[in-house]
N, C-alpha and C positions, 0 to 999 in steps of 0.2 A: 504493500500500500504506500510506503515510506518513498520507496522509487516510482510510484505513477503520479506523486503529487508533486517531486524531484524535476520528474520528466516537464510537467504540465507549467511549473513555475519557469524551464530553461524555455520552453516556446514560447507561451507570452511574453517573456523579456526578451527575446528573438524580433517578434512582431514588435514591440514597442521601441527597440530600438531601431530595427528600421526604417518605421514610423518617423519617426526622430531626426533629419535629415534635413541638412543645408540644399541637398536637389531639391530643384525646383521653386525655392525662395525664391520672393519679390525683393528686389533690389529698386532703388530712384538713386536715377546717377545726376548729379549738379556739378557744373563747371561754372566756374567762375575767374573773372579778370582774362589777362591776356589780349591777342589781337583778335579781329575775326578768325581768321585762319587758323590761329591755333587754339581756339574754343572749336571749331567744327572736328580740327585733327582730333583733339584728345576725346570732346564727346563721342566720338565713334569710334577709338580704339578701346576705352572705357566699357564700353555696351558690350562690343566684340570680347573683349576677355570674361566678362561677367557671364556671357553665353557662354562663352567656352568652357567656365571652370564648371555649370552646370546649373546654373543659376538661371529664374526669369529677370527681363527689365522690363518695367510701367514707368510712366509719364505720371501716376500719381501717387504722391508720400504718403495717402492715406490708405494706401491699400498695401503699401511696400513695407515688408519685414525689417530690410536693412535699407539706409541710404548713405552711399560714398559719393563723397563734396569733395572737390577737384577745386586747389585754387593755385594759377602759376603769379609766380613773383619774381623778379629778381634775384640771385644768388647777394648773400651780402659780403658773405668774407672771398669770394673769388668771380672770374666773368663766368658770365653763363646764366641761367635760369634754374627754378627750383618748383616741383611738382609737390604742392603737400595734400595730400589724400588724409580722407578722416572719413574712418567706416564706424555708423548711428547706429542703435539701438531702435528703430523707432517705437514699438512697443513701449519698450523698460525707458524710452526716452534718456540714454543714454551712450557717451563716447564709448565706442569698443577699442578703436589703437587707431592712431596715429604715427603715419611717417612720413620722411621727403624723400624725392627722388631727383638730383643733382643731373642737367644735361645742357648739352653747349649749343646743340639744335634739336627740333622736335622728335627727327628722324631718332637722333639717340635711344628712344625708349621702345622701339620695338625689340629688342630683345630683354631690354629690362622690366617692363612695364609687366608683364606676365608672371615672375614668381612674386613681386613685390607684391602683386593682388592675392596670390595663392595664400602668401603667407600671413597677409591682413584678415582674410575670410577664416583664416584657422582658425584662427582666436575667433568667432563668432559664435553667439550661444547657435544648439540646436533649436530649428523651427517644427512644427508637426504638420507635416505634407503627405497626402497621401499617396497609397502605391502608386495609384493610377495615372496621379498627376507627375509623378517622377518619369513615367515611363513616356508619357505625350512631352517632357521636358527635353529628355533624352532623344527623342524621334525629332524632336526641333531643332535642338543643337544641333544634331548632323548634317540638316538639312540646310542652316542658314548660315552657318560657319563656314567663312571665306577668309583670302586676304580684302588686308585693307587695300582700298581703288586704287592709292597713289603706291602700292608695296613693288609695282613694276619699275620705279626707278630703284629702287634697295638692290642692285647690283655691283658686283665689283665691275665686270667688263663688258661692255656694247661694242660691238658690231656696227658704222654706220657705211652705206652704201649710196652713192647716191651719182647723179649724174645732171649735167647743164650746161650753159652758153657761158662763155669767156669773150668780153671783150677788149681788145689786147692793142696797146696802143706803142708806136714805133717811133723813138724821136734821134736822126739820124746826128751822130757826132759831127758828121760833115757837114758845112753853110750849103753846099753843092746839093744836099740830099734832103727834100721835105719829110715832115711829119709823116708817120698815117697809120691808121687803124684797121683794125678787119674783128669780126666776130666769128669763131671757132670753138670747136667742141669742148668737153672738159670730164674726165669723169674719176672715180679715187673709190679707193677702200681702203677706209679708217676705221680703224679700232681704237677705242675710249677706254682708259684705265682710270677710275675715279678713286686718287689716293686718300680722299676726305668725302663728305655728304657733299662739301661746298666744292670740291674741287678737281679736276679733272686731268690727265696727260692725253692729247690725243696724237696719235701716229698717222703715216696714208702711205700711199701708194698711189698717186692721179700720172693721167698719161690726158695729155692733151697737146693739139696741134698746134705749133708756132709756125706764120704765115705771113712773113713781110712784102709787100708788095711796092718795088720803086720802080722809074723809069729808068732806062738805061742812060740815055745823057741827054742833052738836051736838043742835041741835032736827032738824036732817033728815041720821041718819047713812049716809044710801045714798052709798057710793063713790064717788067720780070720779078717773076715771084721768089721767095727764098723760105722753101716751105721746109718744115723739119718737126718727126717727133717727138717728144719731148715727156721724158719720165721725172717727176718732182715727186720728193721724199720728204713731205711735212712733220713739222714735231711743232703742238702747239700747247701752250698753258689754258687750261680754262677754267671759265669762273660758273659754279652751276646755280642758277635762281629756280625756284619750283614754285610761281605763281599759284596753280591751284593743283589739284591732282592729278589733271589730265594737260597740262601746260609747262613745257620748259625753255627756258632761254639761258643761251651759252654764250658770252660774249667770248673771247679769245684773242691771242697773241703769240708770237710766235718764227718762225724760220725756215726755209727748208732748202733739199739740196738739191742740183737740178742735172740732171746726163740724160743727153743727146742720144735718141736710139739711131733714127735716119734722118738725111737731110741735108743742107749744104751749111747751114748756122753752126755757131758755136756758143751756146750761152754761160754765163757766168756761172761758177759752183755753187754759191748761195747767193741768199735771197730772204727778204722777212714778209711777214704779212701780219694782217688783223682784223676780223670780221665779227660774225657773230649768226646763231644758226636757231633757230625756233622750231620747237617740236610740238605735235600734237597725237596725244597716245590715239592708235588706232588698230585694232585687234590685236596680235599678239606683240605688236612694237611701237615702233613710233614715227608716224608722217614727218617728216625732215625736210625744214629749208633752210639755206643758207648763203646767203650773202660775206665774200671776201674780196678784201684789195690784197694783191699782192706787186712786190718791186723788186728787180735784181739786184744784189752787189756789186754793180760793174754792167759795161758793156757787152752785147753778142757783137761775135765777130763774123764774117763772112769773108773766109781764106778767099776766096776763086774769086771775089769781086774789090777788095781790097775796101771794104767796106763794116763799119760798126755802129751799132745805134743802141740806144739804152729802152729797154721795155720793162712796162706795167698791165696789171691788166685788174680787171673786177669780175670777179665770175658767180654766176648765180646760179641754184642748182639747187634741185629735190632728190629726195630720197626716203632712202629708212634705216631707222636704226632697229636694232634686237639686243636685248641683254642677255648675257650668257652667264651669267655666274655671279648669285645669291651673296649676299652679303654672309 
């Protein structure tokens, strides 16, 4: 008899502790202070973990078991910003724990954002949910747990590809030899190393045509061309802005090296440049334009005509980028 009453007390306390459970709690999340931008970031990564750890979120305090207030401030004793969370009682009307979370850009806290909640919700008393509501909690989660919209810049290295018109202007060292321009093709594959959230290395590989066009003297003005392909090895610094989630602008600066594949030219070995390139996420990467000025270090020569002129040119061009490798 001693063991059926034994047995009958470890079930009920079985059922009641499961009973017993942070799944499925209401949570109310509140942000506070900061810019637009970064009230919308954190309200939505806040939600996002609150899902994920197992939790529901409501829009209202009066229904919600727990509520975590999110307020960013300034860091005092160093640069940077400071995330101070503080998870409520609402019930028992009272503080459960309190911490900060210290970061120098927003981006910072997708890795950290997540145990720092885990380990706040520990300390949480137990709520009373029931099975059923655990189980349509759980069947939620799976189904609305995503990355965050802007998580496709969180990359180490991109891919960009792109291709455009170059128009390229010729200003001959000789009095004897006018100016002149021509528009010609332009196309590169660069790869982006972003050694910071803010900051970027990008490499290339472009091949585009150089195509000067002068007369030959002035007793016989029929044209002659001095066409030549032309492989340039850019390396540029860039600065990365992430206006909204789906929006990026790269200003940049930078140099590169330039060998003659075919042709009659000889252009100088380097050369700088500085442009700037605007992306808009667009399925799995990113729509890319980008506008650059570039200028040699020196003169092209032309051995067979005894001829040198100094070139510039501005090239404009689309493409796309793809991120390859996760922070």
């Amino acid at each position: 008899m001693k063991k059926i009453i034994c047995a009958c007390i470890l079930f009920l306390s079985s059922v009641l502790a499961f009973s017993q459970t942070r799944i499925g709690a209401a949570v109310f999340v509140d942000v506070s202070k900061g810019t637009p931008e970064e009230l919308r970031f954190f309200d939505r990564n806040l939600r996002m973990e609150v899902i994920a750890a197992g939790y529901t979120v409501t829009d209202n305090i009066l229904s919600a078991d727990y509520a975590l207030t999110c307020s960013i401030n300034n860091a005092a004793s160093r640069p940077g910003q400071v995330l101070e969370l503080t998870l409520f009682d609402v019930e028992g009307e009272t503080d459960i724990v309190s911490t900060d979370l210290a970061f120098a850009v927003k981006e910072d806290t997708y890795e950290t954002l997540q145990p720092v909640l885990r380990s706040m919700f520990a300390s949480a008393p137990l709520k009373e949910v029931s099975t059923e509501l655990q189980i349509v909690e759980v069947e939620k989660r799976s189904k609305t747990l995503s990355e965050p919209p802007d998580a496709w810049k969180s990359r180490w290295v991109f891919l960009n590809i792109r291709a455009g018109i170059s128009s390229r202007y010729y200003m001959a060292t000789a009095d004897s030899f006018p100016s002149t321009s021509i528009i010609t093709f332009d196309v590169g594959l660069e790869p982006e190393i972003h050694v910071l959230n803010f900051l970027a290395l990008q490499l290339g590989l472009d091949i585009a045509l150089d195509r000067a066009e002068y007369q030959r003297s002035l007793a016989n003005p029929t044209p002659i061309v001095y066409s030549t392909s032309v492989l340039s090895i850019p390396l540029m610094v860039k600065y990365i802005f992430n206006p909204t989630d789906r929006f990026t602008l790269g200003p940049y600066v930078g140099g590169y090296g330039t060998i003659p594949l075919l042709g009659a030219s000889m252009p100088p070995p380097l050369g700088i440049l500085a442009g700037v390139d605007f992306g808009v996420k667009t399925g799995v990467g990113v729509l890319l334009f980008d506008l650059r000025y570039s200028m040699d270090m020196g003169p092209t020569n032309v051995p067979d005509a005894k001829l040198s002129y100094n070139r510039s040119f501005i090239t404009l061009s689309a493409g796309y980028r793809i991120g390859l490798i996760k922070h």
